[in-house]
C-alpha positions as CSV (number, residue, x, y, z in Angstrom):
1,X,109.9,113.1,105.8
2,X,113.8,112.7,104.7
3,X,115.2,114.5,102.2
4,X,118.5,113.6,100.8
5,X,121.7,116.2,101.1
6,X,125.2,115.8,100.8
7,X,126.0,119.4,101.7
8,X,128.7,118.7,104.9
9,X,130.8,116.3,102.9
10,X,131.0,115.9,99.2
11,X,129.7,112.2,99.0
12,X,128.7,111.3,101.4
13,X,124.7,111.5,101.5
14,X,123.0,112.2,105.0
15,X,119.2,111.6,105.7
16,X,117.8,115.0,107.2
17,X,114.1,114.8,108.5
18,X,112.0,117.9,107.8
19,X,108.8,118.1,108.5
20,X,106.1,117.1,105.8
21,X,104.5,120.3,103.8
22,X,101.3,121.0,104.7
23,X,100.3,121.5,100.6
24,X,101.1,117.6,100.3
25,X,97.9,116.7,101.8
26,X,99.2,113.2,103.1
27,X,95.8,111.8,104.9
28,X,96.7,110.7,108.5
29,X,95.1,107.1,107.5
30,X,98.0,106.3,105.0
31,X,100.8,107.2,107.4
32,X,103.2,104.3,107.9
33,X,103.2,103.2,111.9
34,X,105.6,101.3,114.2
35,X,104.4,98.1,114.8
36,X,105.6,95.1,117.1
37,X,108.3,93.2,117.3
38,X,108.9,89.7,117.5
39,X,111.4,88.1,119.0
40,X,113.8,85.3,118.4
41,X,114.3,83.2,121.0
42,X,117.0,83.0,123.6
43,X,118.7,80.4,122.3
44,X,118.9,81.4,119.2
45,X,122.6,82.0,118.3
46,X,122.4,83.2,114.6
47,X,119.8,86.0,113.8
48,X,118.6,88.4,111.0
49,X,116.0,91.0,111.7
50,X,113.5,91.9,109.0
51,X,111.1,94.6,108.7
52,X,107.8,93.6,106.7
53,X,105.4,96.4,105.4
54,X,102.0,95.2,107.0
55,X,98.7,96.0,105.7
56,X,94.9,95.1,106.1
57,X,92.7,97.4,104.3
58,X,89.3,95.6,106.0
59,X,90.9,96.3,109.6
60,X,90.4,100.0,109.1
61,X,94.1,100.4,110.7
62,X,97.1,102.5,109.4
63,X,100.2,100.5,107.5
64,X,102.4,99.4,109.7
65,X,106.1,98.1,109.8
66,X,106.6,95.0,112.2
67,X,110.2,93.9,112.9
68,X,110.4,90.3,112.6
69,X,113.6,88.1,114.1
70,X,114.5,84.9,112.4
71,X,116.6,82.2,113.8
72,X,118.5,81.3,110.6
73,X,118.9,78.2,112.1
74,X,115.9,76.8,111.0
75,X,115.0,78.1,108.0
76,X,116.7,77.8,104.3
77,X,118.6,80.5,102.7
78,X,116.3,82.6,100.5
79,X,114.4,85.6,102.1
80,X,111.1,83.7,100.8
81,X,112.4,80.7,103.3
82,X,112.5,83.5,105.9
83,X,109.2,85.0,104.9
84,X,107.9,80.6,104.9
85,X,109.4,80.5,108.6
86,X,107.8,83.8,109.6
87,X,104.4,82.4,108.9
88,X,104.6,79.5,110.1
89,X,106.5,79.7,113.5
90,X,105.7,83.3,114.4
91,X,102.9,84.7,112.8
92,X,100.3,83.0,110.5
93,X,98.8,86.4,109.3
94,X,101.5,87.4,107.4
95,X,100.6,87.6,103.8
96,X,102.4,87.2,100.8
97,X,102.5,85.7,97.6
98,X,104.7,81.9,96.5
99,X,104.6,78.9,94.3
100,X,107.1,77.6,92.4
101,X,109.9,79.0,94.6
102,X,112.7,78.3,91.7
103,X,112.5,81.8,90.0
104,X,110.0,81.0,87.4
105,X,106.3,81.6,88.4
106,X,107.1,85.6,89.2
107,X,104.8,85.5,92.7
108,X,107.0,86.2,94.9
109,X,108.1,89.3,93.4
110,X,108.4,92.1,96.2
111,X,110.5,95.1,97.2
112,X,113.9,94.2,99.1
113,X,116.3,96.4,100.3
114,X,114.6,98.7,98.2
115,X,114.9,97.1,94.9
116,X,112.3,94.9,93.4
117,X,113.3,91.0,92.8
118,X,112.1,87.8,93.3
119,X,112.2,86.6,97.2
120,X,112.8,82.7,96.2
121,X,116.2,84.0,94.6
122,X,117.4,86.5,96.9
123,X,120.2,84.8,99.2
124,X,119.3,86.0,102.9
125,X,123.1,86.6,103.1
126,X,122.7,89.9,100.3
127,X,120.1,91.5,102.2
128,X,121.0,94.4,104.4
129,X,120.6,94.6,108.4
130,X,117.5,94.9,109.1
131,X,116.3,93.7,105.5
132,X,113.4,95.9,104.6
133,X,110.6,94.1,102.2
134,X,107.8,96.0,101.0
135,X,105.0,94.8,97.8
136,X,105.8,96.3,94.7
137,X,105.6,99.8,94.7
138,X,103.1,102.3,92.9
139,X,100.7,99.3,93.1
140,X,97.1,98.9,94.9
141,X,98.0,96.7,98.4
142,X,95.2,93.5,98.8
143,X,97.1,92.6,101.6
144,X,100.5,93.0,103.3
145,X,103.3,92.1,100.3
146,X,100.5,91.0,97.8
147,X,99.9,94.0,95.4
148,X,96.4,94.2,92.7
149,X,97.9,93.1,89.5
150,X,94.8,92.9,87.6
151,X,95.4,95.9,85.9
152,X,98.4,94.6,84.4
153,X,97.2,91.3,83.3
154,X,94.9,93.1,81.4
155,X,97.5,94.9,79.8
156,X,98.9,92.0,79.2
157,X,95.7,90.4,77.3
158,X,95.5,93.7,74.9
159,X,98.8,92.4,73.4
160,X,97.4,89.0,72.7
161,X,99.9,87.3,73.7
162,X,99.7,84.1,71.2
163,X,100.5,83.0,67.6
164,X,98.3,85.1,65.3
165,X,98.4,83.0,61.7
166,X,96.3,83.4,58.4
167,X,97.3,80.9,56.7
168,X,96.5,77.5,56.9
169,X,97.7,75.1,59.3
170,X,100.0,72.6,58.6
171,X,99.8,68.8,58.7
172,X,102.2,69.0,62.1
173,X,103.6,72.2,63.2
174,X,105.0,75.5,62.1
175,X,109.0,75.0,61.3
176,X,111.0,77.4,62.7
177,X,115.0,77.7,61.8
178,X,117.6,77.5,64.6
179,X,118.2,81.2,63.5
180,X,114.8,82.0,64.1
181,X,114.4,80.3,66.8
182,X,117.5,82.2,68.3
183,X,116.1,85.5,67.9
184,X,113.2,85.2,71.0
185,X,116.4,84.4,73.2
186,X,116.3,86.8,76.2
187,X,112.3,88.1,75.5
188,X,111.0,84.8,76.2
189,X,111.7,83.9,79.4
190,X,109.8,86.8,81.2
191,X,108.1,85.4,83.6
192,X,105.5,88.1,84.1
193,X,106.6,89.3,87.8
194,X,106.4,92.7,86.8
195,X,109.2,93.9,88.7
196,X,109.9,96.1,85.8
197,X,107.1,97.5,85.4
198,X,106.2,98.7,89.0
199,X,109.6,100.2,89.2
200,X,109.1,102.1,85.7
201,X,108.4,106.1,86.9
202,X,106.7,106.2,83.2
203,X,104.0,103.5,84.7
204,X,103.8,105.3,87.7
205,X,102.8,108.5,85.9
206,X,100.7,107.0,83.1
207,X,99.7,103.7,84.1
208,X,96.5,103.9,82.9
209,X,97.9,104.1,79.5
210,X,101.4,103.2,79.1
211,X,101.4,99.7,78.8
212,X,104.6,99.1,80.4
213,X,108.4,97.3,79.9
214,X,106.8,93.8,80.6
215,X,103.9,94.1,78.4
216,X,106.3,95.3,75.7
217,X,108.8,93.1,75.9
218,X,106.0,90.6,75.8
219,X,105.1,92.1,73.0
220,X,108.1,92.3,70.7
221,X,108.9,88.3,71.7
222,X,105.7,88.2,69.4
223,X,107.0,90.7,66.9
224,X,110.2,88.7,66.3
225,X,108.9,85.2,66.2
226,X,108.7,84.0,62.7
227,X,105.9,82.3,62.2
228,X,103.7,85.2,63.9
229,X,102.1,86.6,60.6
230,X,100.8,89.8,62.5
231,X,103.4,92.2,62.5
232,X,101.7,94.7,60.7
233,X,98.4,95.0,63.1
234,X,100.4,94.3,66.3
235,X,102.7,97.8,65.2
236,X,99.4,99.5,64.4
237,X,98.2,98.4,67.8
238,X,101.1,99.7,69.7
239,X,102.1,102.9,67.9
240,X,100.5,105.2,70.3
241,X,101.4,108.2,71.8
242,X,101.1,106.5,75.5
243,X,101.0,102.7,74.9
244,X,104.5,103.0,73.3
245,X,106.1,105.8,73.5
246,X,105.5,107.2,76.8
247,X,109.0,104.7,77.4
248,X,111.8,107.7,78.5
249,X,114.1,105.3,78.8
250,X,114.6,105.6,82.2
251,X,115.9,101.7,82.1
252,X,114.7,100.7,85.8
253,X,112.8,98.1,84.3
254,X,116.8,96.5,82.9
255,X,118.4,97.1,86.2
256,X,115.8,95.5,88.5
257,X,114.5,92.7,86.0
258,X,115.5,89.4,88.4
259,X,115.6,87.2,85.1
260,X,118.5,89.7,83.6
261,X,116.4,90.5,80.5
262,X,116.4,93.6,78.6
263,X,113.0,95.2,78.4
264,X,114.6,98.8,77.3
265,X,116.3,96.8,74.2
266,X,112.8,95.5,73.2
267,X,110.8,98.9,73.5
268,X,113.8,100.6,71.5
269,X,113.4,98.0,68.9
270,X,109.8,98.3,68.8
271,X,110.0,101.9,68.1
272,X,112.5,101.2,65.7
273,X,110.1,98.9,63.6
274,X,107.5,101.0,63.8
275,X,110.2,104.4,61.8
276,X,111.3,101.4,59.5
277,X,108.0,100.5,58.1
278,X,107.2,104.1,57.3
279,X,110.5,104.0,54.9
């Protein structure tokens, strides 16, 4: 295990390795190994190592980290290019998540360098050497870089995340003023890659029942749309002594959010509806 100390010279941190307390019970199964490496080949003039968490839980073998080298050559720019080359010219069992690969479907989301982001908008060129890339922390592995979301989703669907009306429909739609309108700006666009939420220590602690900075911001885009005429029973719904306010405020969720959206503003706001209505 490293522990972190900047005792010798003031700034400068130095990794130390101790070895791992016996009282932390680590299980020698979960243990991260040393896998293989691949090579580029010879010819190759420009290349960028990166080491990929690997995982198969229905091979009965221990994590492992292999060390991948990518002739940059042939591949495009972002790290999900890399990843795209790396299955397809070196080794076809590497798994990971893609689709849209323009920053908008979320499934590429994965740990780089250490901080989560999207790998379809991560330049190859601000990666370190080697470029780590892990799945999103504190999350169940399926496979490799493809973490269990379904709890999440279903944290999601407890926010009912649609336009909640009682009164009757009209002819065409339901007007909305360029004001109005305005006022989902920067909640919207969440795209659901929860890169917030798996690096928010409050989820990792209570996960079970915190619902989380995506699921909240989620939430309040509803809260502040005008022609949502459920404010009342979404607040009810989320002033909880977990689902809401087990937030600290850490702000993770605002420094690693890959769209540059504010999920600490929304749960702050939340809370602040909730005092508001009591007055």
């Amino acid at each position: 295990m490293f522990i972190r100390s900047s005792d010798e010279l003031p700034g400068v941190t130095v990794l130390r390795r101790f070895p791992v307390p016996r009282n932390f019970n680590v299980s020698a199964d979960s243990r991260i190994e040393r896998g293989k490496t691949w090579h580029a080949p010879s010819d190759a003039t420009r290349v960028k190592k990166f080491e990929i968490y690997r995982y198969d839980p229905d091979s009965g073998q221990n994590p492992r980290i292999e060390t991948y080298e990518v002739d940059l050559d042939t591949c495009g720019p972002m790290v999900l290019d890399a990843l795209i080359a790396i299955k397809n010219d070196i080794d076809p069992t590497l798994t990971f998540r893609r689709s849209c690969r323009e920053g908008v479907c979320g499934s590429c989301s994965m740990n780089i360098d250490g901080t989560n982001w999207l790998a379809c908008t991560r330049f190859i060129s601000d990666t370190a050497e080697p470029a780590t890339i892990y799945p999103l922390n504190h999350l169940k592995v399926i496979k490799d870089l493809v973490p269990d979301l379904t709890q999440l989703f279903v944290q999601y669907s407890l926010i009912e995340p649609w336009l909640h009306t009682t009164t009757p429909e009209p002819e065409k739609e339901r007007l909305q003023s360029p004001e109005d309108r305005g006022k989902v700006d920067g909640f919207y666009e969440c795209i659901l890659c929860f890169c917030c939420t798996s690096g928010c220590p409050s989820h990792w602690w209570n996960g079970d029942r915190f619902l989380g900075p995506a699921v909240l911001l989620q939430s309040y885009r509803w809260l502040i749309d005008s022609r949502d005429e459920a404010t009342g029973d979404r607040l009810d719904d989320l002033e909880d002594p977990f689902r809401l306010y087990r937030c600290h405020t850490i702000l993770n969720c605002t420094r690693t959010c890959p769209k540059q959206l504010n999920p600490g503003k929304a749960i702050a706001a939340i809370k602040k509806m909730i005092v508001q209505r009591r007055s």
